[in-house]
N, C-alpha and C positions, 0 to 999 in steps of 0.2 A: 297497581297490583299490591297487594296484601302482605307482606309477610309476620308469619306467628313465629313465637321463641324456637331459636333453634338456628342451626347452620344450613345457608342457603348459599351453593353453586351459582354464579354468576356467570355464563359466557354465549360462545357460539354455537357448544355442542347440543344437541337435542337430550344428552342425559343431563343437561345444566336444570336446577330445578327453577333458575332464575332464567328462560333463554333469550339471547340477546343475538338476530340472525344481523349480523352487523358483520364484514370485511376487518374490521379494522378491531373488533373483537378477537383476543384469542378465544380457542375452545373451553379452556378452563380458567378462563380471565382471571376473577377474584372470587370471596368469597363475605356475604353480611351473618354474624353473628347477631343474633336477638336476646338480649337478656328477660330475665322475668319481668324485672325493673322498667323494661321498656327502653333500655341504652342499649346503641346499635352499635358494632365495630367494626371493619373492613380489614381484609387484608388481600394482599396482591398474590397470586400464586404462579408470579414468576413468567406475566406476563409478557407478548412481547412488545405490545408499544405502552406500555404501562397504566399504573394510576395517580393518577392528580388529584391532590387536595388544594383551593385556593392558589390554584395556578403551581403549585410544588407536586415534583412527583414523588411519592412517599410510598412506603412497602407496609405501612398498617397505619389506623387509628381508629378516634373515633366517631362517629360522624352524627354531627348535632341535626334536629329538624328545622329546615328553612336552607340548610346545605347544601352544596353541588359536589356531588363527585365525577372527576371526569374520567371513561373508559376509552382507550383508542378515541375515537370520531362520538362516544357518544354521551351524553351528560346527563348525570341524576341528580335528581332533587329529594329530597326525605321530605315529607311532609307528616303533620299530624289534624288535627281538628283545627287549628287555630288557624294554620295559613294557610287549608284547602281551597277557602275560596279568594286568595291572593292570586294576580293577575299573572299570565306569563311574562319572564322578561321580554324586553327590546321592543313592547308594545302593537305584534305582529297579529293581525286577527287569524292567523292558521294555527300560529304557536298560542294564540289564548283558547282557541274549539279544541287543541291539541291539550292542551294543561284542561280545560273540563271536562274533557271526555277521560283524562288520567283520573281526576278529582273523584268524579262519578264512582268510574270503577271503584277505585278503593273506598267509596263508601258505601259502596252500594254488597260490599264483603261481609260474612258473617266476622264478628269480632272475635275474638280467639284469647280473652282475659280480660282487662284491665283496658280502662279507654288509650291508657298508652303504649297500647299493643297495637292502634291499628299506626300501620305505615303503608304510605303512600310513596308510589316512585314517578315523577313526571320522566319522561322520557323526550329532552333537547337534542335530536338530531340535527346538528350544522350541516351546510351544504355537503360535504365530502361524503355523508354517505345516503344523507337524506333523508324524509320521515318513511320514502316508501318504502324503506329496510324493514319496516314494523308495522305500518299501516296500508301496505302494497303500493305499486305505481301503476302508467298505462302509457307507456313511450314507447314499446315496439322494439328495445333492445333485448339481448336474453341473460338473468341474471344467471348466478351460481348455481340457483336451484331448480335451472331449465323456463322461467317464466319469460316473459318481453315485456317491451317496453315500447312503443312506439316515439316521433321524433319531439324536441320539445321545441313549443313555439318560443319564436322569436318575437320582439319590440313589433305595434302594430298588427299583431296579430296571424303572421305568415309562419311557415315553421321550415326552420333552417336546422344546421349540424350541430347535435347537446355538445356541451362542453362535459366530456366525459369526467373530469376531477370537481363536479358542483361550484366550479366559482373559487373554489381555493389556489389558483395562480394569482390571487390579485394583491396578494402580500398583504393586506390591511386589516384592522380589527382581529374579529372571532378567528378569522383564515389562519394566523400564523399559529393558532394552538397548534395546526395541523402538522405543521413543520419542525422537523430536526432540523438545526443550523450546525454547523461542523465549527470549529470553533476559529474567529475571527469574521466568521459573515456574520453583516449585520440589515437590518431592513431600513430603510429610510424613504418616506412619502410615494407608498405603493408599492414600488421595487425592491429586488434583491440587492445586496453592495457586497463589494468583492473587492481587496485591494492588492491583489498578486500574487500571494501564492495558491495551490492547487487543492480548492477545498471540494466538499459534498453538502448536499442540502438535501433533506429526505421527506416526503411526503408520506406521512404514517399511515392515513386510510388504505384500505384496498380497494379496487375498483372492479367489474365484470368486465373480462376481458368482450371484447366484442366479436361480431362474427365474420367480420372482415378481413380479420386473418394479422391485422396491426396497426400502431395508433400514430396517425398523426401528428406532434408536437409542434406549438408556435411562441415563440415569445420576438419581446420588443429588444433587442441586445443593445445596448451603447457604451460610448468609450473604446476601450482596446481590449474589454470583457471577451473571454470565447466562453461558450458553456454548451454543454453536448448532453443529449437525454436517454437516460437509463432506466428500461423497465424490469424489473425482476416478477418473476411471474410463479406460479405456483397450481394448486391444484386443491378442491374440495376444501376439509378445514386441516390441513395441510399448514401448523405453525408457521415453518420455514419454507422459501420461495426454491423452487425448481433449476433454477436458471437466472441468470439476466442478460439483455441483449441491450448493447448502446448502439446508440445514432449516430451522424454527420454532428458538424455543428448547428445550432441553430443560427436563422439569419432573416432573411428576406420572406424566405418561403418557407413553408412548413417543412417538419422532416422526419420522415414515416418510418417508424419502428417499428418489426417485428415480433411477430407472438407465435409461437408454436401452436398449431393445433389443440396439443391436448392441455393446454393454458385455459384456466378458467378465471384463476383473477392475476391482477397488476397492481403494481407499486411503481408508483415515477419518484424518480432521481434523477438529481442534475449536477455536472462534475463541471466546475467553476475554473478558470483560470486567468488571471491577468486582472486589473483594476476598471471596474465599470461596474454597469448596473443590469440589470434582467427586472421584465417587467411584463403586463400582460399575458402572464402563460394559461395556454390551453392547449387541449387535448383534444382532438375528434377519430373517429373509427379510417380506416384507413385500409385498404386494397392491398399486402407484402403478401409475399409466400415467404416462406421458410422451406430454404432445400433439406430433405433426411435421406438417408439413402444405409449404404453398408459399405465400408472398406474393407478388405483383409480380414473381415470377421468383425471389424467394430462398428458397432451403428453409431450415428454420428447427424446430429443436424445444426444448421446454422445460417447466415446469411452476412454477405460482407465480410466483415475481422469477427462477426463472433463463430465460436465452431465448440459446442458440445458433444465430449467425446465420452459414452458409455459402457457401465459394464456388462457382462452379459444377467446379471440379476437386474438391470435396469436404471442403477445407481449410478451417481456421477464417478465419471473418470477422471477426466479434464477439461476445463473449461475458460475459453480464451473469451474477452470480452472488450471491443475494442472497435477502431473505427480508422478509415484511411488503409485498411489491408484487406488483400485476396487473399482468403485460404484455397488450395486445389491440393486434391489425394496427391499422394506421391511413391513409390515405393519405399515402404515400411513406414509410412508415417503421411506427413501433411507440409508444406511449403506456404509460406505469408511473405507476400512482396509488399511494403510499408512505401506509404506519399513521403512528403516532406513534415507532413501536421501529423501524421498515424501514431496512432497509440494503442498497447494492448494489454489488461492487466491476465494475468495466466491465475487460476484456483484449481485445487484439487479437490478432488472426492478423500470422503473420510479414510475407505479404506485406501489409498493411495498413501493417505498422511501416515498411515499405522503403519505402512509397511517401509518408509522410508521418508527423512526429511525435503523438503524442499531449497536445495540446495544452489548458491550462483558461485558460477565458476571462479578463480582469480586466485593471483599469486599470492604462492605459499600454501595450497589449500583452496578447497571451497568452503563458502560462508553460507550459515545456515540461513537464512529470508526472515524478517522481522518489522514489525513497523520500526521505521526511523533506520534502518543499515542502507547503506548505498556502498556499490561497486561503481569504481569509474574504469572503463575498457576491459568487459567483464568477455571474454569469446562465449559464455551459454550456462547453459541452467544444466544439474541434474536434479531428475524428479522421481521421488518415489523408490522401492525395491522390490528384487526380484522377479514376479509376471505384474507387478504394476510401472515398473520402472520406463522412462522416456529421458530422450536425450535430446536438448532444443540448443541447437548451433547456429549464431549470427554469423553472417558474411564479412563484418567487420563487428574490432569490438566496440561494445557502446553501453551506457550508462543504462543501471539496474538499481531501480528503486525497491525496497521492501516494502508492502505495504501491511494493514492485517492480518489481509487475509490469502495474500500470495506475493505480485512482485507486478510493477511496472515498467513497462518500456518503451520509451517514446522516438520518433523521427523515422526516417527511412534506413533502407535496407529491408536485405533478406533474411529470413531464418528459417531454421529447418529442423522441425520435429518429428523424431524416429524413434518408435518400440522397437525396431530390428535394429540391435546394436552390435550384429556382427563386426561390420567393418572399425566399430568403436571397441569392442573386444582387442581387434587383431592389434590395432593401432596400439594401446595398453600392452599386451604383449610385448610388444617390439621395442617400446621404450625398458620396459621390467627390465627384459636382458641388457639390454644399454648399459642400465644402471646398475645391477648387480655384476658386468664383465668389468666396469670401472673401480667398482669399490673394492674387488679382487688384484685390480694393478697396480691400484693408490692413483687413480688418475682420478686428483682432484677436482679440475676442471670441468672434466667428459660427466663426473657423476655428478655434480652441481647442476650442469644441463640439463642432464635426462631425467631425475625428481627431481626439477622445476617444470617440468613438461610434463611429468605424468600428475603429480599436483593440479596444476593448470588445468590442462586438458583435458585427463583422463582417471581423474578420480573414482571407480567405477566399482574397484575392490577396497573395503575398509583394512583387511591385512596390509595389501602393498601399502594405500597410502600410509602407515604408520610404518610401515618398514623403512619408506622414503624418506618420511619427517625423522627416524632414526639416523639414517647414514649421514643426513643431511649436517644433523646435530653432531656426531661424531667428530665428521671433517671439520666442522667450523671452531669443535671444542680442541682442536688439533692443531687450529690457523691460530685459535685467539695463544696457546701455552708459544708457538712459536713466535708470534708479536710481544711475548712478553720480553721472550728470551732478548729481541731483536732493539725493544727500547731500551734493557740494561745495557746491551753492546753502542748503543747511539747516545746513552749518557756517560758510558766512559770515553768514546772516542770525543769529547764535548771537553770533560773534565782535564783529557791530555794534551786537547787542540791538537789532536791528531788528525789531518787532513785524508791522510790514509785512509784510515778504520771509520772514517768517514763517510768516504768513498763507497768503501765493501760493505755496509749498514747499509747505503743507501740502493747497492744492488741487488741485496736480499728484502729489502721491503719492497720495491716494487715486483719481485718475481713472486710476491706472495700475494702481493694486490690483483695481479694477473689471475692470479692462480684461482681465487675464491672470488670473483666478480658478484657485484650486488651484494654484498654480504659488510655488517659491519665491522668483520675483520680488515673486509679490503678496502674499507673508505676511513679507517684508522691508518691502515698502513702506509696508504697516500699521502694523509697528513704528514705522516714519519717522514718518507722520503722528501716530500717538499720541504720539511725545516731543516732534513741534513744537507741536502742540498743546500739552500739558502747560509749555513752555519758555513758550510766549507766554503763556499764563496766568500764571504764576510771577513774567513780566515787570512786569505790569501792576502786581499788587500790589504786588510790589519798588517800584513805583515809588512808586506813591502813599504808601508808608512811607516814603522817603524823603526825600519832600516834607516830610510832616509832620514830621519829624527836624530837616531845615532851618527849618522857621519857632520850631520849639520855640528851637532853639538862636542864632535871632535876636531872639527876643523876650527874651531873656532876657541878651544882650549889649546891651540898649537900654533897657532896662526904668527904669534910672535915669537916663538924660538926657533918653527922649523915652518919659514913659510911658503921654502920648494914642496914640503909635503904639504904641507896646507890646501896649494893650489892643485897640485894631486889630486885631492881626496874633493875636489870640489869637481876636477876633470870627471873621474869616474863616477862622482854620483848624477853629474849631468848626462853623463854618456848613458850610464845604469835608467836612469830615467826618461831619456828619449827613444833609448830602447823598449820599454816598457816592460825590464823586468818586475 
């Protein structure tokens, strides 16, 4: 193809003046500048699987002739007179008819200036999306833009199931440009390597969803590697994917994903965990339904642990994506009973996000969700506010990972997600008075309870909870001025070696450690009480040595003038001493 001075659109769209009907193309990809000079410059327009120069991905330059730039899945070359009739790489006789039939084209253009005005674009489509994107195919499957494809032959000459992803499961060479690696996976002699913790690998082309209704997935797993396969799926040129629905693990047998109907392309991901390798992946068409249906006024489809919940404009609500759990309707919401391996990450729709954060429960407050925040024995999430708000309640509490783009949650149990927060209203209610009748009586104790329980539980009003976090602060700023009071009375009973005042310190710091439990008033005041204790004990014995010290040391100043008292004074300190005063 030709292009003259001037700014040329490169993408998916049909308004691109440059178009590139390619999946793994955004709509408005990038963009080539033509100087008069005949210097060409690129720049990326905020693409989504970006652009590569020399293997780097970069947001502009300028692009020399004899260059590759790489788009998504597809690869240009600049050509001019000089290296037209240079050979295709990798010395493939489809990709050298492919590079003359480029060559031709662009010479075969009116020139538009200066001989170094004509440019040429070879068009290197690698397996992932393949040359029929631009020069058709005939395999019988049906693409984005309603055509087929019929089956491809197999080795021999027979024909078996296409590998829907072109041959880029095979980790090797060209294949891995395809791939995002999450960071610490690394590839080694064909396969994926994983060494324990819980990464992602992402395959950047898009594929035609097929008409099967779901796909497939097989890889070769070894070691104590688990890896489980996730399609996100989307619609038309549609940037951003629709949805995504994960699988089983992979293992033995293949393991059939999921595509909603109105899913026209796919994206495979794979969520890694434990140390081992993945190898051999493919993808073939696959026989799932997708249950859709309507709850309560909310349409809703899903299969397994995933469950897509919408708005009424059509836009995402909620969306659970996961694997090892039943979701079933329930009243005012949805119920997921979790295996021992289940896992589920929860996302929201935009407006959900706008109208309130996504919140995990846990003492002192709920935490806002973040990559990298974990709660440990979290009882549930709040999500969202106002008519987008849900309330998701575990059966026990358990471990809440943040993730990007919402929050993870692994192993068994139950949880329970409800838009009808009546009975989470009443519950709220019922604590508020708790805690506002306590803080009216000075009962310390009672109002420390009930906001840590409405905190916990029922964070639902952002007034209460700051009313809560106030009282809370109040009492403790109340406990800490009376521990003050309480160390100066424990440093003079100290300084008198008054066993006494001793005594009395050591029963007002414990009624005050009672008093404010959990609190580092109360694990200060403990300490208090354990050292007066300890001091008054210390005392005693001190003392009674001491005595005996003194009668030794008179008895033995007397011993020779008066030694009826002498022996006295040794009577009584025997007798004093096996008595155990």
């Amino acid at each position: 193809m030709e292009l003259g001075v001037g700014n040329h659109i490169v993408g998916r769209s049909p308004a691109a003046e440059f178009p590139l009907k390619v999946e793994s193309v955004s709509g408005k990809h990038a963009v080539f500048e033509v100087a008069a000079d005949g210097k060409v410059r690129f720049r990326d327009l905020g693409s989504t699987n970006g652009t590569f120069s020399g293997g780097v991905k970069v947001e502009e330059g300028e692009w020399f002739p004899g260059s590759e730039l790489k788009l998504g899945q597809v690869r240009l070359r600049l050509l001019d007179q000089d290296d037209a009739a240079a050979p295709a790489p990798g010395g493939d006789a489809g990709d050298r008819e492919l590079h003359r039939r480029a060559v031709e084209q662009a010479l075969a253009g009116k020139r538009r200036g200066s001989p170094l005005l004509l440019v040429g674009l070879l068009l290197l489509i690698g397996g992932a999306g393949g040359a029929w994107w631009m020069f058709g195919r005939d395999d019988g499957a049906a693409d984005p833009d309603g055509s087929t494809r019929g089956g491809a032959a197999a080795p021999g000459g027979t024909t078996g199931p296409a590998d829907l992803l072109g041959g880029l499961g095979a980790f090797g060479g060209d294949e891995l440009a395809a791939w995002s690696l999450g960071a610490g996976l690394g590839v080694a002699q064909g396969a994926l390597v994983n060494d324990g913790p819980r990464r992602r690998a992402t395959l950047s082309p898009r594929f035609a969803a097929p008409s099967d209704g779901g796909v497939a997935v097989s890889a070769t797993v070894g070691g104590g590697l688990r890896a489980w396969p996730i399609l996100a799926w989307g619609v038309g040129d549609e940037d951003q994917p629709r949805g995504d629905f994960a699988g089983a693990a992979l293992g033995s047998a293949p393991v059939a994903v999921p595509l909603p109907d109105e899913a026209e392309w796919f994206q495979l991901a794979l969520v890694l965990e434990g140390s081992g390798r993945l190898s051999a992946l493919r993808a073939e068409s696959a026989e799932l339904a997708v249950a859709t249906g309507t709850h309560e006024g909310h349409r809703h489809l899903g299969q397994a642990g995933n469950l897509r919940l919408f708005e009424r404009d059509g836009s995402l609500w909620y969306g659970w994506t996961g694997t090892g759990v039943d979701w079933a309707p329930a009243a005012g919401g949805f119920d997921a009973n979790g295996a021992e391996d289940a896992w589920l990450e929860l996302t929201a729709g935009a407006a959900t996000l706008a109208s309130g954060p996504l919140q995990i429960l846990a003492e002192g407050g709920p935490v806002t969700a973040s990559a990298g925040v974990v709660v440990e024995d979290s009882p549930g999430l709040i999500v969202g506010g106002e008519t987008h708000r849900v309330q998701v309640r575990f059966s026990a509490p358990r471990r809440v990972e943040g993730t990007a783009n919402g929050v993870l949650l692994r192993g068994p149990g139950t949880l329970r997600m409800r838009w009808d927060l009546t009975a989470a209203y009443t519950e709220r209610a019922r604590v508020v008075r708790e805690m506002r009748r306590a803080a009216a009586s000075g009962d310390d104790l009672a109002l420390l309870r009930s906001s840590a329980e409405l905190l916990r539980e029922w964070p639902l009003d952002e007034a209460e909870v700051g009313e809560a976090l106030g009282l809370r602060r109040q009492t403790i700023v109340r406990g800490r001025a009376e521990l003050g009071a309480l160390q100066i009375e424990a440093a003079e009973s100290l300084f008198l070696d008054s066993t006494v005042r001793m005594a009395a310190a050591e029963t007002r710091a414990r009624a005050l450690a009672a008093r404010l439990p959990g609190t580092d008033v109360a694990r200060e005041a403990g300490g208090l009480e354990n050292d007066l204790r300890t001091s008054r004990e210390l005392a005693g014995a001190e003392g009674q040595l001491a005595r005996s010290k003194y009668r030794e040391r008179l008895r033995g100043a007397i011993a020779g003038t008066y030694p009826l008292m002498a022996a006295w004074l040794g009577g009584e300190g025997q007798t004093e001493s096996g008595g155990g005063q």
